[in-house]
mmCIF file of the protein (N, C-alpha, C, O) and its ligand, coordinates in Angstrom:
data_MODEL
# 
_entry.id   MODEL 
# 
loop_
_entity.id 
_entity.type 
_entity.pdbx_number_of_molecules 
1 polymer     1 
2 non-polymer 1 
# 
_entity_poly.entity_id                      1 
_entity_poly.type                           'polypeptide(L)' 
_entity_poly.nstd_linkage                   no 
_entity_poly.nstd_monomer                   no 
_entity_poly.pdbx_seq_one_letter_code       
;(UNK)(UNK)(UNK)(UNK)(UNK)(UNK)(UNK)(UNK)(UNK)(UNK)(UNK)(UNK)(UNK)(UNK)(UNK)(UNK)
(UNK)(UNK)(UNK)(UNK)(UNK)(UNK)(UNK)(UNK)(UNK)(UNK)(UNK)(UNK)(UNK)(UNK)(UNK)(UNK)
(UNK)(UNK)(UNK)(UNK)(UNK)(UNK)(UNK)(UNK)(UNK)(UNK)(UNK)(UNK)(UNK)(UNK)(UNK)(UNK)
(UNK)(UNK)(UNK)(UNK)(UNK)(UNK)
;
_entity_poly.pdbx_seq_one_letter_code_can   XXXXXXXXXXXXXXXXXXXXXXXXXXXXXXXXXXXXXXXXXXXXXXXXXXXXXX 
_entity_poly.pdbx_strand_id                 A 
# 
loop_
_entity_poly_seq.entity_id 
_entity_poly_seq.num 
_entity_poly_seq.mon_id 
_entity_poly_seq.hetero 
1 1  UNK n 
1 2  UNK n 
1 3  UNK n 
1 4  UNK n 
1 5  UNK n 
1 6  UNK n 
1 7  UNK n 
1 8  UNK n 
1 9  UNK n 
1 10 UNK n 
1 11 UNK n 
1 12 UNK n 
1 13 UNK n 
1 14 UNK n 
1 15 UNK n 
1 16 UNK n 
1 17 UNK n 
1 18 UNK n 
1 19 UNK n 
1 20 UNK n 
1 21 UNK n 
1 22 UNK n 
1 23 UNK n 
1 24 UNK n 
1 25 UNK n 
1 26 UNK n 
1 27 UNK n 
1 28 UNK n 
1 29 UNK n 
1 30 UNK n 
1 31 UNK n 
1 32 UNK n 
1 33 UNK n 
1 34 UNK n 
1 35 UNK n 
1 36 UNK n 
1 37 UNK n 
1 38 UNK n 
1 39 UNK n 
1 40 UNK n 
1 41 UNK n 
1 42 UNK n 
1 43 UNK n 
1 44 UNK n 
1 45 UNK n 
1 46 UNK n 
1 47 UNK n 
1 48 UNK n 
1 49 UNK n 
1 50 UNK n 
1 51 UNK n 
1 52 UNK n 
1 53 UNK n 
1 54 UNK n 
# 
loop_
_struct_asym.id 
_struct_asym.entity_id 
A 1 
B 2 
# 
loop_
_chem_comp.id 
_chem_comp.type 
_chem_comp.mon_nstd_flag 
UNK 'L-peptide linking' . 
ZN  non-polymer         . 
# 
_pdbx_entity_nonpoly.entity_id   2 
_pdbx_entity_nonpoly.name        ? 
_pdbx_entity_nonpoly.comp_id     ZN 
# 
_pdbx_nonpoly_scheme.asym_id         B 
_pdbx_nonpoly_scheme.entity_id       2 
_pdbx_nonpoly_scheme.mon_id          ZN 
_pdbx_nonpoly_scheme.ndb_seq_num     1 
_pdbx_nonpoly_scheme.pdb_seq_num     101 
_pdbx_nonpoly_scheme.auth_seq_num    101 
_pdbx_nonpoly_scheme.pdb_mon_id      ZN 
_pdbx_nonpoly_scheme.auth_mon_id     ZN 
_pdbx_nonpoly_scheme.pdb_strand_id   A 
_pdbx_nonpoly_scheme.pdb_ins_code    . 
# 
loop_
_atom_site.group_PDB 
_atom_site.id 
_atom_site.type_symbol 
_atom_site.label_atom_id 
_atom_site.label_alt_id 
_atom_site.label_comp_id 
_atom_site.label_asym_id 
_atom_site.label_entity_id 
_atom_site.label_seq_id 
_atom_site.pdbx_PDB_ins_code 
_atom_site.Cartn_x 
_atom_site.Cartn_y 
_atom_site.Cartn_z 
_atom_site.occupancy 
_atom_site.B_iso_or_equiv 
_atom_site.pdbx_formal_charge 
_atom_site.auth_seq_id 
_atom_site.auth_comp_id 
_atom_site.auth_asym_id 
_atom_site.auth_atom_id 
_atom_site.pdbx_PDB_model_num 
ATOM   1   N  N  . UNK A 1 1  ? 5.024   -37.446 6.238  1.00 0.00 ? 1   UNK A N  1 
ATOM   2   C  CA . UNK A 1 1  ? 5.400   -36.926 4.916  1.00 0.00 ? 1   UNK A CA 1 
ATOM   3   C  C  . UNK A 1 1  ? 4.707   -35.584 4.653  1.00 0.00 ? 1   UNK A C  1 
ATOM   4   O  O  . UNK A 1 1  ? 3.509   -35.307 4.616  1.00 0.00 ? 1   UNK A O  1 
ATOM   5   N  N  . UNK A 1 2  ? 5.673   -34.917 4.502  1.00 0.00 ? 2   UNK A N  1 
ATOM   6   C  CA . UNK A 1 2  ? 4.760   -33.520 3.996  1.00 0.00 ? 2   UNK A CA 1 
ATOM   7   C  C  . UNK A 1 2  ? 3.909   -33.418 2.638  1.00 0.00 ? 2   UNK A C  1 
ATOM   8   O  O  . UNK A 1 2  ? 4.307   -33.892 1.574  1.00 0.00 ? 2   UNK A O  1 
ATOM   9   N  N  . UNK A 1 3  ? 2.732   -32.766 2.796  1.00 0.00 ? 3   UNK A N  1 
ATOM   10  C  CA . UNK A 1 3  ? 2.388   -32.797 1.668  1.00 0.00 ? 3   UNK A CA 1 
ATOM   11  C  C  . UNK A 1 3  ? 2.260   -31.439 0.487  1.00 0.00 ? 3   UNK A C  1 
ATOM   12  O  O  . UNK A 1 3  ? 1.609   -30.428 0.754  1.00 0.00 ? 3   UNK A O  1 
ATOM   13  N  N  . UNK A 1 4  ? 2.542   -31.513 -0.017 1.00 0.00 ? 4   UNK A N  1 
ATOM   14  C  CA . UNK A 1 4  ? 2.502   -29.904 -1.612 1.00 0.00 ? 4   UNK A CA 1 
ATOM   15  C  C  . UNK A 1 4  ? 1.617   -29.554 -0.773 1.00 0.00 ? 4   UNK A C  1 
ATOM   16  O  O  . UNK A 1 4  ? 1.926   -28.703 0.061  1.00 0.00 ? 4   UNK A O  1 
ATOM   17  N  N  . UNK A 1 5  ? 0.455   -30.047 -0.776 1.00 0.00 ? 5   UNK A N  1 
ATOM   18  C  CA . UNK A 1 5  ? -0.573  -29.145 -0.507 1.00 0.00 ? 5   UNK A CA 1 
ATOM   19  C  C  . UNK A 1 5  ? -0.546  -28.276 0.815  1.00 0.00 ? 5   UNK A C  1 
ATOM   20  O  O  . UNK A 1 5  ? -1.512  -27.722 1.340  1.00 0.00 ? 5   UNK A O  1 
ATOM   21  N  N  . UNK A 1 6  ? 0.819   -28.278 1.252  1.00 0.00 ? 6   UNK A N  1 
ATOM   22  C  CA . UNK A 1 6  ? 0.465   -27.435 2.569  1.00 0.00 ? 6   UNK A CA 1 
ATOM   23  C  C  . UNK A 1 6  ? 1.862   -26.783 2.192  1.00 0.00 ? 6   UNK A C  1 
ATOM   24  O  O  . UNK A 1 6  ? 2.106   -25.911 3.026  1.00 0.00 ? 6   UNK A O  1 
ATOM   25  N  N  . UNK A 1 7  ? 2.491   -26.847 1.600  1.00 0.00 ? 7   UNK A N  1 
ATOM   26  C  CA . UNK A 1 7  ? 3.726   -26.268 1.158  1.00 0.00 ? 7   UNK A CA 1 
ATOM   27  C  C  . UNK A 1 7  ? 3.317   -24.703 0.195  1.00 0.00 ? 7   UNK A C  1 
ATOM   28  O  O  . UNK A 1 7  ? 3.490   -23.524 0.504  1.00 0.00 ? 7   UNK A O  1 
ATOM   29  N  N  . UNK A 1 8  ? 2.756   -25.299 -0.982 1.00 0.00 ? 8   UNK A N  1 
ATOM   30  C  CA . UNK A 1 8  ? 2.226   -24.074 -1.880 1.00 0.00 ? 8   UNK A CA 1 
ATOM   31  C  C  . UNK A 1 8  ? 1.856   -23.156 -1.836 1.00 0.00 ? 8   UNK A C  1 
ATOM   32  O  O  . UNK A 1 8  ? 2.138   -22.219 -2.583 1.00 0.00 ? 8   UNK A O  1 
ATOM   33  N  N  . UNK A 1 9  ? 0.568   -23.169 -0.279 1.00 0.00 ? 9   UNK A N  1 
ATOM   34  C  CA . UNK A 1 9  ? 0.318   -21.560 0.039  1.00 0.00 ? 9   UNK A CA 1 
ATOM   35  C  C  . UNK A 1 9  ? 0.790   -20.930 0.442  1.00 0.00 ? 9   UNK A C  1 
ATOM   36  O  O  . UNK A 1 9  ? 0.272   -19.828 0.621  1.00 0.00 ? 9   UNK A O  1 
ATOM   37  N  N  . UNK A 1 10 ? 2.071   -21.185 0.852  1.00 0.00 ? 10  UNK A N  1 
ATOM   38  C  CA . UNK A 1 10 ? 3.244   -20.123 1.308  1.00 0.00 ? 10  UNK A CA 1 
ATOM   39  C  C  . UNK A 1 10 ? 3.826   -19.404 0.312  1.00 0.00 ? 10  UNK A C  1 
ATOM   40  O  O  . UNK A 1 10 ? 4.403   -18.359 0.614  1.00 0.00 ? 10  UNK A O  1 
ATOM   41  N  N  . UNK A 1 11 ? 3.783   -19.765 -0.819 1.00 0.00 ? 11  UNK A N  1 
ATOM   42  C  CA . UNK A 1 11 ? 4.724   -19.543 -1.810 1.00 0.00 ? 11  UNK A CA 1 
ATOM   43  C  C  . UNK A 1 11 ? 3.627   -18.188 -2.619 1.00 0.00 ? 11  UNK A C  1 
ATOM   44  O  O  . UNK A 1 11 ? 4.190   -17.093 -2.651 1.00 0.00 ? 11  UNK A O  1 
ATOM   45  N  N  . UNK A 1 12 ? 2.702   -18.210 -3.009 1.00 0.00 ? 12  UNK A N  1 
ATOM   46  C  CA . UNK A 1 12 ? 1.303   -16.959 -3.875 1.00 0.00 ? 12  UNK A CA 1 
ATOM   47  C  C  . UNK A 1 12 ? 1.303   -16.459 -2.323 1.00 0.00 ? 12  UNK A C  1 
ATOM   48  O  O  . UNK A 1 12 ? 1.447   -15.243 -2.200 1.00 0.00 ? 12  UNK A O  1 
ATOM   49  N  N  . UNK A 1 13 ? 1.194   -17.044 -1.382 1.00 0.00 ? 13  UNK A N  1 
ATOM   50  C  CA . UNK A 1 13 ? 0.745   -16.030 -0.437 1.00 0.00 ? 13  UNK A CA 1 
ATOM   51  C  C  . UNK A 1 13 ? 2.037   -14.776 -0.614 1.00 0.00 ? 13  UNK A C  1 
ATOM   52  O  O  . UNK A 1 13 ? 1.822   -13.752 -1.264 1.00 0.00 ? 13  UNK A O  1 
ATOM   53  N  N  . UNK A 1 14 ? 3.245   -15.023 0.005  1.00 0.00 ? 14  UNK A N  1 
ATOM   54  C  CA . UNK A 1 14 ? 4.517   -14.308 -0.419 1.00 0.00 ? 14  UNK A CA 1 
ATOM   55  C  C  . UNK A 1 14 ? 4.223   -13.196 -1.377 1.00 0.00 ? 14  UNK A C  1 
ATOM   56  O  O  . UNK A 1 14 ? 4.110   -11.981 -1.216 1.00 0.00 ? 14  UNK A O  1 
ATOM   57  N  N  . UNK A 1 15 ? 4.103   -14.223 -2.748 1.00 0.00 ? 15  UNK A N  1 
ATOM   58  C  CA . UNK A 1 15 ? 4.127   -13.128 -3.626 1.00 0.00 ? 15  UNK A CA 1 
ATOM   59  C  C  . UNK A 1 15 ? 3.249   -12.517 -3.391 1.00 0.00 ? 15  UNK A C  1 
ATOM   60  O  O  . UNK A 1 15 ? 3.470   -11.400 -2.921 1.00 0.00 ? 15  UNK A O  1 
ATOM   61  N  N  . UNK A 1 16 ? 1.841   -12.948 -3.601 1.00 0.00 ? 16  UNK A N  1 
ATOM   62  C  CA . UNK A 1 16 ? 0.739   -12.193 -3.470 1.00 0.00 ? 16  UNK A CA 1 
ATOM   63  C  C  . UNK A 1 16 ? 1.254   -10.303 -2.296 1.00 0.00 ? 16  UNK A C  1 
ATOM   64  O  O  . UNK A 1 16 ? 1.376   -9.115  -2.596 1.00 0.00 ? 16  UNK A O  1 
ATOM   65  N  N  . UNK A 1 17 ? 1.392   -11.216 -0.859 1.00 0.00 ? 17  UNK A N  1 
ATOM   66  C  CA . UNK A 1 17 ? 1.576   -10.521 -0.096 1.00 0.00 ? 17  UNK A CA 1 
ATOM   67  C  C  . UNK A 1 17 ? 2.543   -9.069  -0.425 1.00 0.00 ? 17  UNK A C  1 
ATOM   68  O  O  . UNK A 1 17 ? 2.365   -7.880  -0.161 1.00 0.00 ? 17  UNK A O  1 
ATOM   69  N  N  . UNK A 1 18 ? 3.524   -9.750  -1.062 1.00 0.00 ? 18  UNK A N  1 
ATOM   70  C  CA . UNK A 1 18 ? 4.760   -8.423  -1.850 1.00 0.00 ? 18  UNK A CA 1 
ATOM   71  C  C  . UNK A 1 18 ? 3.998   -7.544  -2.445 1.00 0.00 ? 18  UNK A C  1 
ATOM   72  O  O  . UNK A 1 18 ? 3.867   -6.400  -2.010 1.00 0.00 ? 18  UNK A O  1 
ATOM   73  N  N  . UNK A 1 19 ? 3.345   -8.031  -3.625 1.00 0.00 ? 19  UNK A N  1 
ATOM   74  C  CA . UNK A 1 19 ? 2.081   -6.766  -4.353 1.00 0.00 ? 19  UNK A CA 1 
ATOM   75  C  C  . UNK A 1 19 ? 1.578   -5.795  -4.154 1.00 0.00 ? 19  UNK A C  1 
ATOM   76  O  O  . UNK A 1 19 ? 1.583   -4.674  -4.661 1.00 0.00 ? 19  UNK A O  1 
ATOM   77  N  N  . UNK A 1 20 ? 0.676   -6.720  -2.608 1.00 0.00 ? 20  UNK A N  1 
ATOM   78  C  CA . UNK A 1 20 ? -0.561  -6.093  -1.999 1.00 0.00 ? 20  UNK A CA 1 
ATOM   79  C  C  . UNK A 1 20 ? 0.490   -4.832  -1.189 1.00 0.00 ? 20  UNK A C  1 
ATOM   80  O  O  . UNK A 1 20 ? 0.089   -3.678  -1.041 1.00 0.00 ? 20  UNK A O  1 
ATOM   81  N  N  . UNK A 1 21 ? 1.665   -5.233  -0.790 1.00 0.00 ? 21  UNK A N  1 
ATOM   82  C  CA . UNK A 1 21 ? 2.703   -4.082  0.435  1.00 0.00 ? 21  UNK A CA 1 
ATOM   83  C  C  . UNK A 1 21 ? 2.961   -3.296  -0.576 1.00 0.00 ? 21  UNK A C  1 
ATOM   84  O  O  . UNK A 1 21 ? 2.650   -2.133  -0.320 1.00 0.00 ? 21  UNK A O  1 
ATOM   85  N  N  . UNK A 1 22 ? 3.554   -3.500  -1.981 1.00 0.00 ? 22  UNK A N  1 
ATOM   86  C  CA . UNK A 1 22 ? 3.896   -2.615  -2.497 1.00 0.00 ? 22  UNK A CA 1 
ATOM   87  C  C  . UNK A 1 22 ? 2.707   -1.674  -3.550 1.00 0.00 ? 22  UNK A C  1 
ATOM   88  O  O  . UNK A 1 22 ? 3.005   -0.578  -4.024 1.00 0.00 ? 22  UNK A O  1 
ATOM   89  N  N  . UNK A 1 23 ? 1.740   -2.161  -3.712 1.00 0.00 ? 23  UNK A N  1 
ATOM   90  C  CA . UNK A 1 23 ? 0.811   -1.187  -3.999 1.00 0.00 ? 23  UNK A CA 1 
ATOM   91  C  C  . UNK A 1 23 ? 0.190   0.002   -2.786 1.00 0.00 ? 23  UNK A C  1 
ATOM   92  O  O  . UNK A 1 23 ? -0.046  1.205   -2.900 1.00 0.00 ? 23  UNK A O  1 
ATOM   93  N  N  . UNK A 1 24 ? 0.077   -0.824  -1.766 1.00 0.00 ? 24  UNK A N  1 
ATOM   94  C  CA . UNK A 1 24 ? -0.538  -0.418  -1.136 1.00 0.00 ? 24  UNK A CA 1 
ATOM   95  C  C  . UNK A 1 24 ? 0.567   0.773   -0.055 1.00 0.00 ? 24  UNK A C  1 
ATOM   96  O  O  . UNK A 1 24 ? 0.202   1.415   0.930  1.00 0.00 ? 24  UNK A O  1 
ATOM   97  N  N  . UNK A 1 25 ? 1.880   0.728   -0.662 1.00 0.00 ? 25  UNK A N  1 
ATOM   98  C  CA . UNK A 1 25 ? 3.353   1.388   -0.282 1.00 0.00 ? 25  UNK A CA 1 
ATOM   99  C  C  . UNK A 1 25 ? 3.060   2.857   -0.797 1.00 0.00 ? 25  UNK A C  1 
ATOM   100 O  O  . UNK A 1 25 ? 3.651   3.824   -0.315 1.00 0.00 ? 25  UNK A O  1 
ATOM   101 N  N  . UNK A 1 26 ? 2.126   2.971   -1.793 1.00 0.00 ? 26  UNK A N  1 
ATOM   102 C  CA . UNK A 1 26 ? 2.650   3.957   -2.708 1.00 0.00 ? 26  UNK A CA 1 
ATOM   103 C  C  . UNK A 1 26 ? 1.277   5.052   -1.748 1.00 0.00 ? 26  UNK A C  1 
ATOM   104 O  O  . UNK A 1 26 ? 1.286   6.264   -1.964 1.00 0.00 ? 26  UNK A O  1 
ATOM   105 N  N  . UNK A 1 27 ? 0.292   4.497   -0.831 1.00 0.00 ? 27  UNK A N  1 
ATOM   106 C  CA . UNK A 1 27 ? -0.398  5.749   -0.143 1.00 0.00 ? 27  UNK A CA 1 
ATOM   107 C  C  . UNK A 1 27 ? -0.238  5.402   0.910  1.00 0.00 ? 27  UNK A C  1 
ATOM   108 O  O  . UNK A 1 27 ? 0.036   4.300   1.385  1.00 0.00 ? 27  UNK A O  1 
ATOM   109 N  N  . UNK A 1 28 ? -0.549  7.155   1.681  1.00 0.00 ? 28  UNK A N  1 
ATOM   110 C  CA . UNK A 1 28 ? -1.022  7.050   2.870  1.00 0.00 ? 28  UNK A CA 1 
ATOM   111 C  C  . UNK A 1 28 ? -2.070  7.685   3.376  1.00 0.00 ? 28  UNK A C  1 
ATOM   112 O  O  . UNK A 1 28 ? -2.335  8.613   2.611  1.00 0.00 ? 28  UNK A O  1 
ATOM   113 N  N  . UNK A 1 29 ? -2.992  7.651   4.508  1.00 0.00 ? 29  UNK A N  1 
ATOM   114 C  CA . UNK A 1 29 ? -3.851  8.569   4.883  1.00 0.00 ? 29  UNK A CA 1 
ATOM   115 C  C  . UNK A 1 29 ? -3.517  9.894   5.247  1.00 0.00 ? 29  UNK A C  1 
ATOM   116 O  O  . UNK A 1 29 ? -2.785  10.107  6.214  1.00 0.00 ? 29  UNK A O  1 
ATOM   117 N  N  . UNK A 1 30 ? -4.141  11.093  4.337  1.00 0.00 ? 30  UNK A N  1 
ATOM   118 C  CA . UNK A 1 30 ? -4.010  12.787  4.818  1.00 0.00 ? 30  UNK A CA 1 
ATOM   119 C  C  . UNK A 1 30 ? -4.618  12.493  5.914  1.00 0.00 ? 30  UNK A C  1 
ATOM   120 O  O  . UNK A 1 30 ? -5.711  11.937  6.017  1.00 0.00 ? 30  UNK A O  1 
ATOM   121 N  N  . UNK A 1 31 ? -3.650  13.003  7.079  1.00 0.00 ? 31  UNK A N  1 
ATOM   122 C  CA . UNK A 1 31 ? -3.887  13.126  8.599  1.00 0.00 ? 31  UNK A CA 1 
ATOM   123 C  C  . UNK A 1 31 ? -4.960  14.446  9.020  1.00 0.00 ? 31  UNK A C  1 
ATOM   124 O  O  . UNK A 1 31 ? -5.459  14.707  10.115 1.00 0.00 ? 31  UNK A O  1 
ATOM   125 N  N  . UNK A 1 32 ? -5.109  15.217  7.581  1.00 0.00 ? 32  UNK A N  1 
ATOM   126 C  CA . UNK A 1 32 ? -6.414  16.189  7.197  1.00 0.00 ? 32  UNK A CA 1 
ATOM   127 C  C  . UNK A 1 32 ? -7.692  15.828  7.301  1.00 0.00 ? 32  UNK A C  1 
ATOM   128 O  O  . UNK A 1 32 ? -8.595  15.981  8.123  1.00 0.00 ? 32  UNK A O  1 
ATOM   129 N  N  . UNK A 1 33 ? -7.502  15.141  5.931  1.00 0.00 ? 33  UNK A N  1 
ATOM   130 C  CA . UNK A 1 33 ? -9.042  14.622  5.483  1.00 0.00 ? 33  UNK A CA 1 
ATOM   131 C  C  . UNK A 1 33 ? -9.308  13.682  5.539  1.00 0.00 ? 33  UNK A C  1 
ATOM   132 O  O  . UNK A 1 33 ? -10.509 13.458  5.388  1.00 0.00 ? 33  UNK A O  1 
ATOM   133 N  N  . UNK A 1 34 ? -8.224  12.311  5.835  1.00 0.00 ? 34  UNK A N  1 
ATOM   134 C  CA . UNK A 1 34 ? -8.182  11.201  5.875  1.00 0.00 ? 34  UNK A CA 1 
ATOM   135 C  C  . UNK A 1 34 ? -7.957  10.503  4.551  1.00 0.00 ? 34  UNK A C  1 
ATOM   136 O  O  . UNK A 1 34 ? -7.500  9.361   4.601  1.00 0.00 ? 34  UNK A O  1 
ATOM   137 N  N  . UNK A 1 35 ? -8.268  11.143  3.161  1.00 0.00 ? 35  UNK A N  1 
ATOM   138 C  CA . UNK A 1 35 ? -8.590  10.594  2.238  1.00 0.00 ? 35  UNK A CA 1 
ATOM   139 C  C  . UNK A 1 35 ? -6.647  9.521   2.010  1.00 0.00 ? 35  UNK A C  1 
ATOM   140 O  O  . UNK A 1 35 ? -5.613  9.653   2.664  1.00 0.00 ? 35  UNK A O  1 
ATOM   141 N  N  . UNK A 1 36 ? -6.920  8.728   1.003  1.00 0.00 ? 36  UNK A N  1 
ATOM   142 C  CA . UNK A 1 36 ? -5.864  7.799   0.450  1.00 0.00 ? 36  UNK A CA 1 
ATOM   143 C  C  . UNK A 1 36 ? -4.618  8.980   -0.132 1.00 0.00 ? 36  UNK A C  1 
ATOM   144 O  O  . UNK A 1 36 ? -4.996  9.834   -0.935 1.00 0.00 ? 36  UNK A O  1 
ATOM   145 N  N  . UNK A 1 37 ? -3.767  8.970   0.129  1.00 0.00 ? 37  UNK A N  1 
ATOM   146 C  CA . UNK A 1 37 ? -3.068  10.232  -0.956 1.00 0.00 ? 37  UNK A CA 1 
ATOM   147 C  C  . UNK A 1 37 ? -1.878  9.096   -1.166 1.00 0.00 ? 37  UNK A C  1 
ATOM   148 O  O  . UNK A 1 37 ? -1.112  8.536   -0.381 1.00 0.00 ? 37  UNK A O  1 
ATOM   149 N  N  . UNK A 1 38 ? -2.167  8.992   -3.153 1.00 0.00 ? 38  UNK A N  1 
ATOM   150 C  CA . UNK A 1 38 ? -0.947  8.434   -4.038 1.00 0.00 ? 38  UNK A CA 1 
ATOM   151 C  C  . UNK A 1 38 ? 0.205   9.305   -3.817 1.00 0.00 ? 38  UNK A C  1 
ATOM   152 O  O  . UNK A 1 38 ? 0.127   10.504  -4.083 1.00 0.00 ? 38  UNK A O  1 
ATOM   153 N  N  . UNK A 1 39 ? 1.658   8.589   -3.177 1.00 0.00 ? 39  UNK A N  1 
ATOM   154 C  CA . UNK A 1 39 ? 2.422   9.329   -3.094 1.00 0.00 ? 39  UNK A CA 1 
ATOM   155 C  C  . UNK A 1 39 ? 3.070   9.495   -4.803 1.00 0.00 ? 39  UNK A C  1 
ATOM   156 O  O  . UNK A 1 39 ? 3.873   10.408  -4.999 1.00 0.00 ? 39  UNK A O  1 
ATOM   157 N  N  . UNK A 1 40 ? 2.795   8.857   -5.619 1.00 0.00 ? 40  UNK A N  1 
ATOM   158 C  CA . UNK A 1 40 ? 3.748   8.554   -7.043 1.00 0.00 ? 40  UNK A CA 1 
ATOM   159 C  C  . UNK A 1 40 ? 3.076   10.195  -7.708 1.00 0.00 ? 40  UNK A C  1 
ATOM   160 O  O  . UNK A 1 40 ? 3.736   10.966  -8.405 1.00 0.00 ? 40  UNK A O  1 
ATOM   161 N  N  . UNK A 1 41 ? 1.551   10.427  -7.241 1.00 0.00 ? 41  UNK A N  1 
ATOM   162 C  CA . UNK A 1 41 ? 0.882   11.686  -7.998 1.00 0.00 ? 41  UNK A CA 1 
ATOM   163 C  C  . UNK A 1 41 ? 1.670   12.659  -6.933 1.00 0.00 ? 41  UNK A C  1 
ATOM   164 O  O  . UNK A 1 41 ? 1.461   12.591  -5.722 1.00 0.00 ? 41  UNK A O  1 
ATOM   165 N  N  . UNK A 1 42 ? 2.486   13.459  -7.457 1.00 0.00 ? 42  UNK A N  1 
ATOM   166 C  CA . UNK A 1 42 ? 2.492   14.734  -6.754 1.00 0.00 ? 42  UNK A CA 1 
ATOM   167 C  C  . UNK A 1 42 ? 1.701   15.727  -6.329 1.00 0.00 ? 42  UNK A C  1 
ATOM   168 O  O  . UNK A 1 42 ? 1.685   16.292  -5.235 1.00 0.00 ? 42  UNK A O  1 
ATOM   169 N  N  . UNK A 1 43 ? 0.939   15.922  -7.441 1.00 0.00 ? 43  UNK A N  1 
ATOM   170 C  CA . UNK A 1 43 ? -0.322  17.108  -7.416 1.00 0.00 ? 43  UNK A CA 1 
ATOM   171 C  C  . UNK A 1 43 ? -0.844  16.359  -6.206 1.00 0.00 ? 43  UNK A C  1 
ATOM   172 O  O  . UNK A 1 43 ? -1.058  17.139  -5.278 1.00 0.00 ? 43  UNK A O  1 
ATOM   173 N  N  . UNK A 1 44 ? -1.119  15.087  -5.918 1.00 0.00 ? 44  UNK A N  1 
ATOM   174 C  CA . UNK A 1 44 ? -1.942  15.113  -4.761 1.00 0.00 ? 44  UNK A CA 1 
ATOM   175 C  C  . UNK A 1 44 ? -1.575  15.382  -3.417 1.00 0.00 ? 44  UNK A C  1 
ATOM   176 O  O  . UNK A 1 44 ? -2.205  15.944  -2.521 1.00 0.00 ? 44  UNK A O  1 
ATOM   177 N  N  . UNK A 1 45 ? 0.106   14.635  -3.449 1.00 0.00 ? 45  UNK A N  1 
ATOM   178 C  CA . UNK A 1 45 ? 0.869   14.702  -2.235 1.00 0.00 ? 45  UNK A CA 1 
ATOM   179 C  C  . UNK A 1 45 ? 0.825   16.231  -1.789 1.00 0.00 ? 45  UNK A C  1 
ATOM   180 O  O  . UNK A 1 45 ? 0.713   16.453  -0.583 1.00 0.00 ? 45  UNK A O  1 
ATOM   181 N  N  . UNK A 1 46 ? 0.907   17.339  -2.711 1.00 0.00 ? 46  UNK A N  1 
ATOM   182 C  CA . UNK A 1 46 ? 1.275   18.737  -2.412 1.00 0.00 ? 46  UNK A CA 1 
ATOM   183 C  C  . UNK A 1 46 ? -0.282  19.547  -1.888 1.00 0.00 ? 46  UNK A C  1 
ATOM   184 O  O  . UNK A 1 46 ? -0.446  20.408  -1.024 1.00 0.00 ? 46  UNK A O  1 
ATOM   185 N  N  . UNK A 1 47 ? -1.116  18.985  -2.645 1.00 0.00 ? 47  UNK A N  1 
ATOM   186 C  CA . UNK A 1 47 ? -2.365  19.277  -2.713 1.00 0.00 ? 47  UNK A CA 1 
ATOM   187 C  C  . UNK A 1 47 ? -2.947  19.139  -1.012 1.00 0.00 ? 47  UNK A C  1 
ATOM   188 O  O  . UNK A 1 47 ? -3.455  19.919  -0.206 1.00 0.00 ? 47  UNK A O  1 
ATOM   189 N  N  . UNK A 1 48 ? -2.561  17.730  -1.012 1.00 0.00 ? 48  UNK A N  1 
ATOM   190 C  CA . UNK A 1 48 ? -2.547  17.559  0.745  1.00 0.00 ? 48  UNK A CA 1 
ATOM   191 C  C  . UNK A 1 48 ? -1.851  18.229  1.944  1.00 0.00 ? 48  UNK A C  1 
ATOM   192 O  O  . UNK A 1 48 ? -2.272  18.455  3.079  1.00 0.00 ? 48  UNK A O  1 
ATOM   193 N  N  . UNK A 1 49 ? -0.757  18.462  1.409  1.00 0.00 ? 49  UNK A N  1 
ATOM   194 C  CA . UNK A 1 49 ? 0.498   18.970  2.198  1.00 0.00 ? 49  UNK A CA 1 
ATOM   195 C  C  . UNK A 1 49 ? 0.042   20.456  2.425  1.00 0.00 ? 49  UNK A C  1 
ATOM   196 O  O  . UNK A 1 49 ? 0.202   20.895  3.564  1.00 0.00 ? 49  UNK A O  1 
ATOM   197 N  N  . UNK A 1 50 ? -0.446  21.189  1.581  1.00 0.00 ? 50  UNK A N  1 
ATOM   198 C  CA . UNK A 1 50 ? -0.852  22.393  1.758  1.00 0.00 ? 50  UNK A CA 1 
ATOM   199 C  C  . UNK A 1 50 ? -1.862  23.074  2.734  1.00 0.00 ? 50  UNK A C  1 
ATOM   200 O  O  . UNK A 1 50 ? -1.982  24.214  3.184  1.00 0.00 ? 50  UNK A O  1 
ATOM   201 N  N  . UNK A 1 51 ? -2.771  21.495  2.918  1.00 0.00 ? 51  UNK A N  1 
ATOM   202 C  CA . UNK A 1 51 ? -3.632  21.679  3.595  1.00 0.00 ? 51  UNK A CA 1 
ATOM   203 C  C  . UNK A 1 51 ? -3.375  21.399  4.967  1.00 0.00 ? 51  UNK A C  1 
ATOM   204 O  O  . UNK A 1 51 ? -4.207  21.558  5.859  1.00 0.00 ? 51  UNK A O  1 
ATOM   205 N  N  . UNK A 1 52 ? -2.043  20.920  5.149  1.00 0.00 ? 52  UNK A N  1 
ATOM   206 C  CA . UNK A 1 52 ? -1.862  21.396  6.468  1.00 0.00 ? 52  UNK A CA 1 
ATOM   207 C  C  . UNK A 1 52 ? -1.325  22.544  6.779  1.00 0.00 ? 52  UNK A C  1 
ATOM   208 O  O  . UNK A 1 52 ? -1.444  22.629  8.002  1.00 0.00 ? 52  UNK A O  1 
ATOM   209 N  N  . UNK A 1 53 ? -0.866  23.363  6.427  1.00 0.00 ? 53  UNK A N  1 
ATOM   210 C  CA . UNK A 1 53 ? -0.541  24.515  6.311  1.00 0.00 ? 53  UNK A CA 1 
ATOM   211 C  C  . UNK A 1 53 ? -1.710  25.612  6.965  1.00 0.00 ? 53  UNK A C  1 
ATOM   212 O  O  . UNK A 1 53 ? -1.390  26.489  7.767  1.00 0.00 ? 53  UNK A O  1 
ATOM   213 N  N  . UNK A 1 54 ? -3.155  25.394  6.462  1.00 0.00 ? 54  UNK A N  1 
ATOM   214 C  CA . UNK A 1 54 ? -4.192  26.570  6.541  1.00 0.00 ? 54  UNK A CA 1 
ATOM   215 C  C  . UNK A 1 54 ? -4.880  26.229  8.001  1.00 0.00 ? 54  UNK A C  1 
ATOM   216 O  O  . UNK A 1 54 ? -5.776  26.947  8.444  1.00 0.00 ? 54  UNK A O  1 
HETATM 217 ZN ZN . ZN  B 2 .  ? -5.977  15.728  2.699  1.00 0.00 2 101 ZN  A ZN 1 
# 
């Protein structure tokens, strides 16, 4: 017999898991400086982008 209790953590993990991808969707590492760059902030995305440029 199966039991809930081994059923349930599939289910928060999921969601959980969706969250964590989609927060964590919105950066990536400047291949520059390494730092986190929010793609949703522009100023930062461009800020970065520039710096590959120099
Ligand atoms: Zn950078």
């Amino acid at each position: 017999m199966t039991k809930l209790s081994d059923l349930v953590p599939l289910i928060p993990g999921q969601l959980h898991g969706g969250v964590l991808i989609r927060e964590e969707g919105h950066f990536y590492n400047c291949p520059n400086c390494g730092q986190k760059v929010d793609q949703r902030d522009l100023r930062q995305v461009f800020w970065h982008e520039e710096g590959t440029s120099l």
